[in-house]
C-alpha positions in Angstrom: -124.1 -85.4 18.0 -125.7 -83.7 15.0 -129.2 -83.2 15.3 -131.3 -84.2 11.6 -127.8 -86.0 10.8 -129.8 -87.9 8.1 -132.3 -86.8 5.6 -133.9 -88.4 3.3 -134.8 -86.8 0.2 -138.1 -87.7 -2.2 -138.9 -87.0 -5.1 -142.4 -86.0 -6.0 -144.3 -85.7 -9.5 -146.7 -83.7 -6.9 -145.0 -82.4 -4.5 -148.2 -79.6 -3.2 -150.6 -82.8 -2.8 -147.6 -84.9 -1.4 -146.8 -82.1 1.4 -150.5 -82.0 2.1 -151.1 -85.9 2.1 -148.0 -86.6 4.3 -148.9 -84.0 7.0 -152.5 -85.9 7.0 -151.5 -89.1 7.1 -148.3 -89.3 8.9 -148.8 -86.0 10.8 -145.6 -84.3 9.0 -145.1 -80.4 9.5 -144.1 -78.0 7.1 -140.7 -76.2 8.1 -140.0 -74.6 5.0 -141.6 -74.8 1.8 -139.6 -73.0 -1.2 -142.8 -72.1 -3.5 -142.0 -70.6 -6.9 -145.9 -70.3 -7.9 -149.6 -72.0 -6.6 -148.2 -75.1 -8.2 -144.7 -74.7 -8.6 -143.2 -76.2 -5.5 -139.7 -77.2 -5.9 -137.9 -77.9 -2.4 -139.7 -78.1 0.7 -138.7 -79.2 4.2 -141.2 -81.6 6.4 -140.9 -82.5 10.7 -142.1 -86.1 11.2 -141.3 -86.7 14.7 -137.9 -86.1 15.2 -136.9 -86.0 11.8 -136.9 -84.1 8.6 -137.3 -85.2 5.0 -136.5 -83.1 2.6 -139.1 -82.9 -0.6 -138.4 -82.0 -4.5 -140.2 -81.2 -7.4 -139.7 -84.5 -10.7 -140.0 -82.0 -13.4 -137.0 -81.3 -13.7 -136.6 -78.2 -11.8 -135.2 -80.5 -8.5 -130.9 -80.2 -8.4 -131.0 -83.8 -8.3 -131.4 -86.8 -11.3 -134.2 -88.4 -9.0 -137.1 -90.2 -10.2 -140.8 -90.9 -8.5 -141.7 -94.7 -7.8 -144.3 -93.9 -10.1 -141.8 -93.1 -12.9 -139.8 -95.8 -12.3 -143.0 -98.0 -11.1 -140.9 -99.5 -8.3 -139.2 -97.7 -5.3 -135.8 -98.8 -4.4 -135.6 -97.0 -1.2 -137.8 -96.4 1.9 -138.0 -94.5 5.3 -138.5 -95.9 8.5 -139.7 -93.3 11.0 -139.2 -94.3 15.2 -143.1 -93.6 16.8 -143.2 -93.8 20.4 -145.0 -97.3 21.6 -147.5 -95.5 23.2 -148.5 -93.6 19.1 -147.8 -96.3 17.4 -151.5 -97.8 17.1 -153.2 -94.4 16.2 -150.3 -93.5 14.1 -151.5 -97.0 11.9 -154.7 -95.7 12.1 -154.4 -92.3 10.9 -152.3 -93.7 7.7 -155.0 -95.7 6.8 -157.8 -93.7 7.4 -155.4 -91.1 5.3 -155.6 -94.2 2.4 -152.0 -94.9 2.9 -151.9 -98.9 0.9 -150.6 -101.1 3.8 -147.8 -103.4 2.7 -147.2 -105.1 6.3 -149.9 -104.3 9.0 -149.2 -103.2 12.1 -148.1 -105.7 14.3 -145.6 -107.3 16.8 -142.1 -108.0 15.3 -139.5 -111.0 16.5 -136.8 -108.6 17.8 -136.2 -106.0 20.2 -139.6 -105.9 21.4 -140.5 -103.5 18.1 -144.3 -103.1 17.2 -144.0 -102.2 13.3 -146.0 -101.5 9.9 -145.3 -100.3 6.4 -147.1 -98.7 3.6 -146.9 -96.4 0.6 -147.7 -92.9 0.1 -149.8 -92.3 -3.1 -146.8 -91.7 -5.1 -145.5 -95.0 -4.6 -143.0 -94.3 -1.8 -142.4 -96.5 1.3 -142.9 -95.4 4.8 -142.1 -98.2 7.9 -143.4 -96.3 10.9 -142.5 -98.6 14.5 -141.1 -98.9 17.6 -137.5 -100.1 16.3 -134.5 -98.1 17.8 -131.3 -99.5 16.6 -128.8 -99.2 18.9 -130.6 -99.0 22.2 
């Protein structure tokens, strides 16, 4: 099986704070960050956990005809990252204390013992973070 088979891609209107915000708040690690200038970022590549989304630039330099939430002022997708039950709690706590906006707090779901919350980043995105592991 593929490793980072799936990839979601966001678009950012600032992707420099977004890369910065997202490794404070949902501990993401830069793996490669294509900078054209200070504040020119166009493509960059982010670890959360086991995964890797994939970050461009809304001005118009990105490949893609994507739009930011806050362009569009609704997001019609989301991510939903697997956290160990044991990270779960302080993984909710660092988001918030980050000043992620909580959507559904983190609690105890109806269905395969999953322990889940979701937010927004401050670009309008939305992150579920939770215990959830389809198929298992």
């Amino acid at each position: 099986m593929l490793s980072n088979a799936i990839m979601p891609y966001l678009t950012y209107d600032d992707p420099k704070g977004a890369i910065e915000w997202l490794g404070k708040a949902f501990g993401a690690e830069r793996i490669d960050v294509g900078d054209e200038g200070e504040d020119d970022i166009q493509h960059a590549e982010l670890k959360i956990g086991n995964g890797v989304v994939l970050l461009t630039a809304t001005d118009g330099g990105g490949a893609l005809p994507m739009r930011s939430p806050q362009q569009t002022s609704f997001s019609s997708q989301g991510v939903f990252v697997r956290i160990e039950k044991a990270d779960i709690d302080a993984h909710y706590e660092r988001a918030v204390a980050a000043g992620a906006e909580v959507l559904y707090p983190l609690q105890d779901m109806g269905y395969y013992d999953s322990r889940e919350y979701t937010c927004t980043d401050p670009e309008g995105h939305l992150w579920s973070f939770g215990t959830y592991n389809p198929g298992k």
